[in-house]
N, C-alpha and C positions, 0 to 999 in steps of 0.2 A: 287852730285855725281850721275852718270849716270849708268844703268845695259839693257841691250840688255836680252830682255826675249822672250820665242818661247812658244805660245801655240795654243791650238785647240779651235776655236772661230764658232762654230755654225756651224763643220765639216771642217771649212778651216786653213791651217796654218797661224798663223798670226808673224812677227819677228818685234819690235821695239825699239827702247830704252826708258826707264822710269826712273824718278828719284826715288832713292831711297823709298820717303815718297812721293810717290805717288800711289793716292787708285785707285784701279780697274774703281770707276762708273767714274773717268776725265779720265781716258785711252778710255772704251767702249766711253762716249761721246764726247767729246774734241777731243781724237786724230784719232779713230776709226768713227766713226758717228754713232753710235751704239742708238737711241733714243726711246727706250724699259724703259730701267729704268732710271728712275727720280730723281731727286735729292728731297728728302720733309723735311730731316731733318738734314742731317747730321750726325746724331748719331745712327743709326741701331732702331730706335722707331718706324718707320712706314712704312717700307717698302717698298715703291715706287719703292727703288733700286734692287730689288731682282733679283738677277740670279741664274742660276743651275753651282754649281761648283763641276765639279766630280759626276754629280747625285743629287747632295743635294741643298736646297736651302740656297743661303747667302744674305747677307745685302753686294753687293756692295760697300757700303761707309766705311767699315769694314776691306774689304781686300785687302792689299796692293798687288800693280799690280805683286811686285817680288814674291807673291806666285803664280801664276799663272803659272811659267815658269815652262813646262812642263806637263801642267795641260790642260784639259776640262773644256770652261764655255762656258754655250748657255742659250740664251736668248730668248725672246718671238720670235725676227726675226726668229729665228733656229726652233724653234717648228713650225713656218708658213709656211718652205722652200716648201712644197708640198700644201700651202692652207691652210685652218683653219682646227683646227682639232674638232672632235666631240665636246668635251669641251668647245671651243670657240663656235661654232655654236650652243650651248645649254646656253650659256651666251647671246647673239645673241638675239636666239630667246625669251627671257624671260626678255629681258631688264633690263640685270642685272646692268651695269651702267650707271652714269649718262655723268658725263665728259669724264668718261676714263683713269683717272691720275693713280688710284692706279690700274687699270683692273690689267696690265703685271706680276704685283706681285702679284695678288691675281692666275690669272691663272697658274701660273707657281707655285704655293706653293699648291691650288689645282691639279696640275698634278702630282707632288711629291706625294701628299697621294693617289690618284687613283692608280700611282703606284705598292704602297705600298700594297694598299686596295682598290681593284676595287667597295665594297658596303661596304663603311663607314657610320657609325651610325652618326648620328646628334651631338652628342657633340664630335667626332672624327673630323666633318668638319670645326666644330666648333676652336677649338683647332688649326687644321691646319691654318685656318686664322684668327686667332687673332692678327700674328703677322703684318697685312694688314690694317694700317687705310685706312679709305675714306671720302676724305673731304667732299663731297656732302654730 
């Protein structure tokens, strides 16, 4: 069974049809091309897949595309729409990863707590990305 869902995707509308049990990260990449978040586990453990849904960070492979209808998700594309922002270019410059795989999720679950809290303490940052493995 098929549902036609209308949401706001990194400030654009987007209108498609999705199955039923179908999650957000095979809409953003399969049918969107959407190649920010990763596929690493399938089970919301590592994060790879992480978007901002409404403001908040989720595990993509978690949330089925029919919640989105009507809804806000942006992705690392969307925070880039003007260039890198401070946060990335301080990732950048410090060599913070290796491959790259888990970066989108880590930056984006970081940009959530800056947010929140512009001068987070060490185990606040800490905390914020725990939920971000990285395979390297």
């Amino acid at each position: 069974m098929k549902k036609e869902i209308n949401f706001t995707l990194n400030g654009e509308n987007v209108s498609l049809d999705v199955r039923c049990n179908e999650v957000l990260l095979e809409v953003l990449r399969d049918k969107l091309g959407v190649t920010s978040p990763k596929c690493g586990c399938d089970k919301g453990d590592c994060g790879t897949c992480t978007v901002m849904f409404n403001g908040k960070t989720v595990r993509s492979c978690l949330v089925l595309a029919v919640e989105v209808d009507g809804q806000e998700v942006v992705t690392l594309e969307g925070l880039m729409k003007s260039g890198l922002t401070p946060l990335q270019k301080s990732f950048i410059e410090h060599n913070s990863f290796q491959c790259g795989f888990c970066a989108p999720g880590v930056i984006l679950s970081a940009t959530e707590l800056l947010g929140k809290n512009p001068e987070p303490e060490k185990r606040e940052v800490q905390e914020a990305l725990a939920g971000n493995l990285c395979r390297c």
